[in-house]
N, C-alpha and C positions, 0 to 999 in steps of 0.2 A: 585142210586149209592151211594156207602157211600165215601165222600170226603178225599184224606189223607189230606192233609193242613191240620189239627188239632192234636194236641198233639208229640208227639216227632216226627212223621213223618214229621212235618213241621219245626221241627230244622234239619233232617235230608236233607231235599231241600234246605237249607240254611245254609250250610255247608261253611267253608272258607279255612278249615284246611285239612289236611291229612287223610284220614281213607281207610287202607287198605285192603280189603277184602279177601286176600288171603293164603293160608296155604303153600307157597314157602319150606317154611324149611325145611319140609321134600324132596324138592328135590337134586338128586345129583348131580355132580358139572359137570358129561356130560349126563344133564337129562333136556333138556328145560321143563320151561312151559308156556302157555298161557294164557294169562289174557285180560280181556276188562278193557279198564281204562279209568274212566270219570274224564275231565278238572273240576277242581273248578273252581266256579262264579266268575267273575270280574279278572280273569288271564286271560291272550295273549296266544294265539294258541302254540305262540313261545317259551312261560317261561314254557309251558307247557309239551313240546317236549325236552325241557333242563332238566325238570324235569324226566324224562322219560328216557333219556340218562344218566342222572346222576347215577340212583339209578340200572344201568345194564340191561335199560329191550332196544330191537328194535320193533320200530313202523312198523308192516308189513302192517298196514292199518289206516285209519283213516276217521272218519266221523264226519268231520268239523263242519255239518249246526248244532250238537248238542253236538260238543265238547265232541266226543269220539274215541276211538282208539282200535283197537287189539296190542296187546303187545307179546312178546316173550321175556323171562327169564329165566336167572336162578338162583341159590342157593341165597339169601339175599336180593332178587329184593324186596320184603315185608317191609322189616325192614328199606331198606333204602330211599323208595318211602314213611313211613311214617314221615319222617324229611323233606317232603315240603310242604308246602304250595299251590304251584301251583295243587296240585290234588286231588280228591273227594277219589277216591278209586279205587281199581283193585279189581275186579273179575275173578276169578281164573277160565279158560276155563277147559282145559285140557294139562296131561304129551304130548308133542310132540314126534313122533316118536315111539310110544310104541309098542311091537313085533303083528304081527296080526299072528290071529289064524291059526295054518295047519287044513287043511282039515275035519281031523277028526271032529275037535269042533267045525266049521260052521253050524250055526243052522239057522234055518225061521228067519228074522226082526223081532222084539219085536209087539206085538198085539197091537191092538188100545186099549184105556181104557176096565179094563174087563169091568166093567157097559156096554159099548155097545156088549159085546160080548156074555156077559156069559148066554142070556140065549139062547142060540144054545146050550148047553150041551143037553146030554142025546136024544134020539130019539123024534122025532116027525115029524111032517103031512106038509105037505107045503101048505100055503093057496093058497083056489079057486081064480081066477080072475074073479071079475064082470065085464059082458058087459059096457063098460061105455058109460054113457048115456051124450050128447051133446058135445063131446069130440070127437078128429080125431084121441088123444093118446091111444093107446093099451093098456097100463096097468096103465090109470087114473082111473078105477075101486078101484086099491087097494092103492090111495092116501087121505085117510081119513083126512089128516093131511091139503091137499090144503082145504078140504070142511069147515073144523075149522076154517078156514081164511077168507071164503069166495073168495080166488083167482081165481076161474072163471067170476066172477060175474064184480073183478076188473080188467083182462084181458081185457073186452070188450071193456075199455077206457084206460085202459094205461100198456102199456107190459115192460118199462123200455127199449125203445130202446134211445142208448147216453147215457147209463147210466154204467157209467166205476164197476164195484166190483171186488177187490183184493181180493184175497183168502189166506191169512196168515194161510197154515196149510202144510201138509206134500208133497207136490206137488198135480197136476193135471194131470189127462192122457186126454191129449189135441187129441189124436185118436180116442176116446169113441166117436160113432155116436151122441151119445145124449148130449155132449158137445161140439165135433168140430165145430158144425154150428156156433158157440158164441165164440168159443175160441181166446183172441187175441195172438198169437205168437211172433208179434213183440214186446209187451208191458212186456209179461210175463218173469220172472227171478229166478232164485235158488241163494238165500242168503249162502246157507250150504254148508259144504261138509262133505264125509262119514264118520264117525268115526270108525273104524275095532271093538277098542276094548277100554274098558275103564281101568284106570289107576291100576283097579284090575287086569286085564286080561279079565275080562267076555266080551263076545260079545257083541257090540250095535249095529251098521250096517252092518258088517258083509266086507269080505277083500275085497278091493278096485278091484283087478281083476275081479271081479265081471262086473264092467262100460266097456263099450265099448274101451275106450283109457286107462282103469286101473288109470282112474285119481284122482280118489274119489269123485267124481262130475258129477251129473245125469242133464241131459239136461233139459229145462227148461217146456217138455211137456209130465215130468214123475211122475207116484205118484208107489210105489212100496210100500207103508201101504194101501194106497184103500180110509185114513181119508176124505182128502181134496179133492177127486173126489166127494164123495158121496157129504160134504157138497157144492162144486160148482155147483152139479146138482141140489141138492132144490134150489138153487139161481134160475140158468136159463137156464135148460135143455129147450131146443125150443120145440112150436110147429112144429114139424116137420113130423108126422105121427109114430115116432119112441117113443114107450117106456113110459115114463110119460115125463111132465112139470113141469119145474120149476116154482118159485112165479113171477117169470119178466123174462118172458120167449125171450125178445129179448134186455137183456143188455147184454155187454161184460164182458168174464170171463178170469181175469188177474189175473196170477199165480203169486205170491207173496211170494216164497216158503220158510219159517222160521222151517221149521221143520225137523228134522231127517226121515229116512227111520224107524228108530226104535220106530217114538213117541215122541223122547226127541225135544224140542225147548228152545236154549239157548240165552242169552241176547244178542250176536252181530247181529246174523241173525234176530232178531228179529228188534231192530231198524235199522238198514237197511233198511229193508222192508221198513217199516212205512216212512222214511225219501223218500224214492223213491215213497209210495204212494203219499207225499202231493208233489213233483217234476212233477209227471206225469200225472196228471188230473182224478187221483184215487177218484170216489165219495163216496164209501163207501168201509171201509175193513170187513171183518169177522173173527175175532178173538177165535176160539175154543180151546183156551187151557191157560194152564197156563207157565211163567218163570222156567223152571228147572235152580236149582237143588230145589228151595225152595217154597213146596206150601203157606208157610207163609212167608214174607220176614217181619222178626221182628227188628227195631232197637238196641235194647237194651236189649235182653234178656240174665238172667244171665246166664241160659245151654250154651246159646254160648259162645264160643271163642271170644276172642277180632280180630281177623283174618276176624270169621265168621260174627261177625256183622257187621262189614266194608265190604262184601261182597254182605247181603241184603242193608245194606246205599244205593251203586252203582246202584245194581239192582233197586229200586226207582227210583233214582235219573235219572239214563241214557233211561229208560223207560217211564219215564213221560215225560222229555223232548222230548222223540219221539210221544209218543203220543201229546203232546202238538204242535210238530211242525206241524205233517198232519193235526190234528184239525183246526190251523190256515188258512192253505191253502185246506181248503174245504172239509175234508176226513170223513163221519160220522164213529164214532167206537164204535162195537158191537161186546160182546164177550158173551160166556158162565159161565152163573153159577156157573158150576162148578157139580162135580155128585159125591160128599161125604155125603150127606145127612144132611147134617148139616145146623145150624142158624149159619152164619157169623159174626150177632150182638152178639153174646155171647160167652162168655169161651169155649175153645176148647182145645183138646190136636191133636197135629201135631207129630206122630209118622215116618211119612213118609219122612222126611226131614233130611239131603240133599239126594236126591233119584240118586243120580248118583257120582260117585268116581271118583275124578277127581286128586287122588293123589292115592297111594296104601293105604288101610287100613280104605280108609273113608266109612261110613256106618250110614245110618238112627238112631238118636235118639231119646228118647220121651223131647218133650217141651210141658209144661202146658202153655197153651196161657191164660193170665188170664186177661190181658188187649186186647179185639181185636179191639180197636184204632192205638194197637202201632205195629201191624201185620197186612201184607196186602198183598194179592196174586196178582198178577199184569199179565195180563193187566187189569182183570176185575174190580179191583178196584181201576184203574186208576179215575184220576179227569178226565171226559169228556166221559168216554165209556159208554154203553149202555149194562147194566148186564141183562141178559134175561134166566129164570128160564123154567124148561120142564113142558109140561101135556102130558095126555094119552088122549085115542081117549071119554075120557068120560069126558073130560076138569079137573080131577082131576090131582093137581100138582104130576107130577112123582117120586113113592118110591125114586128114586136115587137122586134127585135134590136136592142141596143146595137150601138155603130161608135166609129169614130174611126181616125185615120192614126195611125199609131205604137203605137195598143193593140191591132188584132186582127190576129193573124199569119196566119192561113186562116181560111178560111171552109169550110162542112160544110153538108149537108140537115138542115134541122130542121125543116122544114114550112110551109106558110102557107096557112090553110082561103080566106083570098082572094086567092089568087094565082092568076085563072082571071080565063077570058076578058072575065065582065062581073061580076067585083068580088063576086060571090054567093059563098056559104060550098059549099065542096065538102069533105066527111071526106077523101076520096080525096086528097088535096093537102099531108095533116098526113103524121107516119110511124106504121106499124104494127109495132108490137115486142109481145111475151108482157106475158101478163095474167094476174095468179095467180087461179085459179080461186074460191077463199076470199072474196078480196076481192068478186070479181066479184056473186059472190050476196049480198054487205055491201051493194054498191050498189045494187044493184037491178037489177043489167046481165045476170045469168043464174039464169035458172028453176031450184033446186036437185032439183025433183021429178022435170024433164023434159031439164035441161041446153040449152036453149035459150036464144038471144041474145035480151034484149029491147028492147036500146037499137040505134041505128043508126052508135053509134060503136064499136062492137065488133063482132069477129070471130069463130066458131068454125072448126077444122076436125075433121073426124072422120074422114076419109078412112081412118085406120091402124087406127080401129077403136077407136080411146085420144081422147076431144076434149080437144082443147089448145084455148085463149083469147089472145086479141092485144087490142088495144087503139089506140086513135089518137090521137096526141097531139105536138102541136106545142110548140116551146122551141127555145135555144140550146142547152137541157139534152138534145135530140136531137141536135142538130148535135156537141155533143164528142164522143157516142161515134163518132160517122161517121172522126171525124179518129185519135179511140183507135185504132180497127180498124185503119185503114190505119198507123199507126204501129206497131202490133205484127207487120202483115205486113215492116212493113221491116225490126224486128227477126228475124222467121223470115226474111229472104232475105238479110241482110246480117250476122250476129249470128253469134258464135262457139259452141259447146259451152260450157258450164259443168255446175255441179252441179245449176241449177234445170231448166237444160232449153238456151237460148239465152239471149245477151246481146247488147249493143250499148251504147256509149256514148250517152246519152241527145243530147251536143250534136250528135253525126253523123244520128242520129233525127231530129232537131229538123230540119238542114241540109236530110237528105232529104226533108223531107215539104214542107218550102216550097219546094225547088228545085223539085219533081217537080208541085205544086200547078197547078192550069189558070188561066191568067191570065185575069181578066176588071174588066176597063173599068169606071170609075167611070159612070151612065147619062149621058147627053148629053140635057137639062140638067143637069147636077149635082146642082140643087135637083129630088130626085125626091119628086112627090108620091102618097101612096097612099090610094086610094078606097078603100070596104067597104062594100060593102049588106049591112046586119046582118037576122038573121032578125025583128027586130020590127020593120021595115020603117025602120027612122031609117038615115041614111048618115054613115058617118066618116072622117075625111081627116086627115092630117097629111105634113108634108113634113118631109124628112128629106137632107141637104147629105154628100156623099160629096168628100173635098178628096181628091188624090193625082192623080188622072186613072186613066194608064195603072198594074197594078201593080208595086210596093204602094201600096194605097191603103184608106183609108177603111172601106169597106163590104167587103172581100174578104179584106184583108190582101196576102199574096203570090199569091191565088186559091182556087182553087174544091181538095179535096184532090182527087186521083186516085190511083185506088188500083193502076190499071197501069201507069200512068207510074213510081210508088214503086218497083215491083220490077222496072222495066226502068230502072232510072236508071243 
């Protein structure tokens, strides 16, 4: 992991003064907005709240254990919340109230990252299921990804039972056969609520009529993106005779829900979560995505606005602190990579940022990242998390994957549809985790009348007589939960009795999954390039420079995880 504590990011944590992060001015004077706004260090809860009422904004919420708040404002709330003292910054949510769409311009939720998606374009063949061999599961055949890890092998002696994992992503469908046997209902929670529309007009979640009660708030045992079902099922879909297995196939799977229906995850839902995991006997979370609106959260940079820097300040600032708090009380934290393809140790340019409009007019510009000390995507490059980079089923790191020596600490299977013998797309090559059935017939992936698959990148099985649904889908945002798994089984084999179930200090976690990890070699040449014959017949290549050599390095981190190395360490 590459530490912020150094260089402006660590005057950024150590902040005493005021810094605003948000673009108020532009709104109008019966036009709220929402902001998250983090306490400054060594102020009173109380001066804090004074400060907050001072400057026009109400506190609709507040999360004490890390000295932060949701706000509500309007027209000057910016200008005059940066004349205190008592507070770090406000991060600008969104306009309240904005008109949601009629009918017509209701569209599908926003897709999960294209990288997992995109390569289902264009026709093709659905792969064979292999008979699977010493397996009760029906489609362990086509989990290549468990045999990378070795997780049968670490099955035999420890399944992760007592072993709590939070699912920090876009909900869970707690119905799916292949998750309810694990799922905890009473534990599990939705941080979010719906967004209809963003402060452009554009759709994000789509109109709240939608929900059962019209509330804008999805019960706690729904996932309507598909993200954070598939990765809860690499965690710990059971042995159950149903479908495949997860890596710890008998720990608890606690919905943790930070994410939008549409993909976006913004800074309140996010610590939230986090703070309720290290509350609730959370042993490990899994973090697959990054802070919107910013996949660089830069201090200081001059393209920004003086608004907007104060905006990344907070996000830091109120993020670490969350992170640092579950850390404290026992939470190990593992996120994703990230699937830009990129060295995070090195100059970058951030075109993509801020990727959501949370005023009218705001829109993505380009920043040259020329210092990537003083930019940091968060959670993953949080102080404490556990960065974990993709391979394909030929342990080559995946075209998609971010890298860098000193940012990714393991590496996990997250798939790569061209990682095969002549650079052709293969489904078989991505990973297959549960598919909520709901969605499935949204998409247009299963026949509601007849319960058949109609796409080639999905799965039924029916074998029990019950059809359960899977899915195929490549990401770093696969590859953490691989590393999740295996770090929960460390907590079931290594992890004391408490009142949750079992524990472990998260830094012994940490120690063990990289000690125990399979070392692998940066490629010879270093400079490795990767081919793709894409289905609409054009070819694409880029090369991609792995520094370390032998591990740690680059493209692996410490290696490859293993999941029976972990529990024989």
């Amino acid at each position: 992991m590459r530490r912020l504590l150094t260089g402006a990011a660590a005057v950024a944590l150590g902040v005493t003064g005021t810094l605003v992060m948000a673009n108020s001015g532009n709104a109008t004077s019966d036009q709220e907005v929402r902001y998250v706004v983090a306490y400054a260090e060594g102020s009173s809860a109380a001066s804090a709240r004074a400060a907050v009422k001072a400057a026009g904004g109400e506190i609709i919420s507040e999360n004490s254990a890390i000295g932060v708040a949701t706000v509500t404002a309007g027209e000057g709330f910016a200008e005059a919340a940066n004349a205190s003292n008592a507070l770090v910054g406000a991060a600008q949510d969104r306009i309240v109230g904005a008109t949601t769409p009629d009918a017509a311009s209701k569209a599908r939720k926003q897709e999960v990252s294209k990288v997992e998606t995109e390569f289902r374009s264009g026709k093709g063949t659905a792969p064979k299921t292999p008979k699977p061999k010493g397996s009760t599961e029906p489609l362990s055949g086509l989990q290549w990804d468990m045999k990378q890890i070795d997780a049968a092998a670490a099955n035999k002696t420890e399944r992760g039972k007592g072993v709590r994992v939070g699912i920090l992503d876009t909900g869970v469908d707690g119905s799916h056969p292949d998750i309810a046997p694990n799922f905890d209902a009473r534990l599990s929670r939705n941080f979010t609520t719906d967004i209809p529309v963003d402060a452009n007009g554009a759709t994000v979640d789509g109109p709240c009529e939608d929900e059962p009660d019209a509330s804008c708030s999805d019960a706690a045992d729904v996932d309507e993106n598909g993200h954070g079902t598939h990765v809860a099922s690499t965690i710990a879909s059971p042995v159950n005779g149903v479908g495949i297995t997860g890596v710890a196939p008998e720990a608890d799977i606690v919905n943790l829900r930070a994410g939008q229906d549409s993909g976006y995850f913004f800074l309140q839902p996010s610590v939230d979560a986090l703070t309720y995991a290290g509350r609730n006997g959370i042993d490990v979370v899994n973090m697959s995505y990054y802070v919107d609106p910013w996949l660089f959260n830069c201090t200081n940079h001059p393209a920004d606005s003086a608004a907007d820097q104060a905006e990344q300040v907070t996000i830091i600032t109120a993020m670490q602190r969350a992170l640092d708090y579950a850390r404290a009380r026992g939470v190990t934290l593992v996120a994703a990579a990230g699937n830009q393809a990129i060295d995070y140790t090195k100059p970058q340019t951030d075109a993509s940022s801020p990727d959501y409009a949370s005023e009218p007019g705001e829109a993505a510009y380009v920043r040259d990242l020329l210092d990537p000390e003083s930019c940091v995507s968060m959670p993953t490059e949080g102080n404490g998390v556990i960065a974990v980079s993709s391979t394909g089923p030929s342990e080559r790191k995946s075209y998609y994957s971010s890298y860098g020596d000193g940012f990714v600490d393991v590496a996990a299977p997250g798939g790569d549809a061209y990682d095969t013998a002549d650079g052709t797309r293969d489904y078989a090559a991505t990973i297959l985790a549960a598919y909520p059935y709901d969605l499935g017939v949204a998409e247009g992936a299963i026949d509601p009348a007849t319960g058949e698959v109609l796409v080639p990148w999905a799965v039924a099985d029916c074998s029990s007589g019950e059809c359960s649904y899977y899915q195929y889908l490549q990401g770093t945002s696969m590859a953490s939960p691989h590393a999740a798994g295996v770090a929960a089984l460390i907590v079931g084999e290594y992890g004391s009795r408490d009142y949750s179930g079992k524990t472990l200090s998260p830094k012994k976690v940490e120690k063990i999954l990289l000690k125990s990890a399979t070392d692998k070699a940066c490629p010879v040449p270093a400079d490795f390039t990767y081919v793709r014959h894409l289905p609409n017949g054009t070819t694409a290549t880029s090369t991609h420079t792995c520094e370390g050599g032998e591990a740690p390095n680059g493209f692996y981190g410490s290696g490859i995880v293993d999941a029976k190395a972990a529990v024989s360490h």
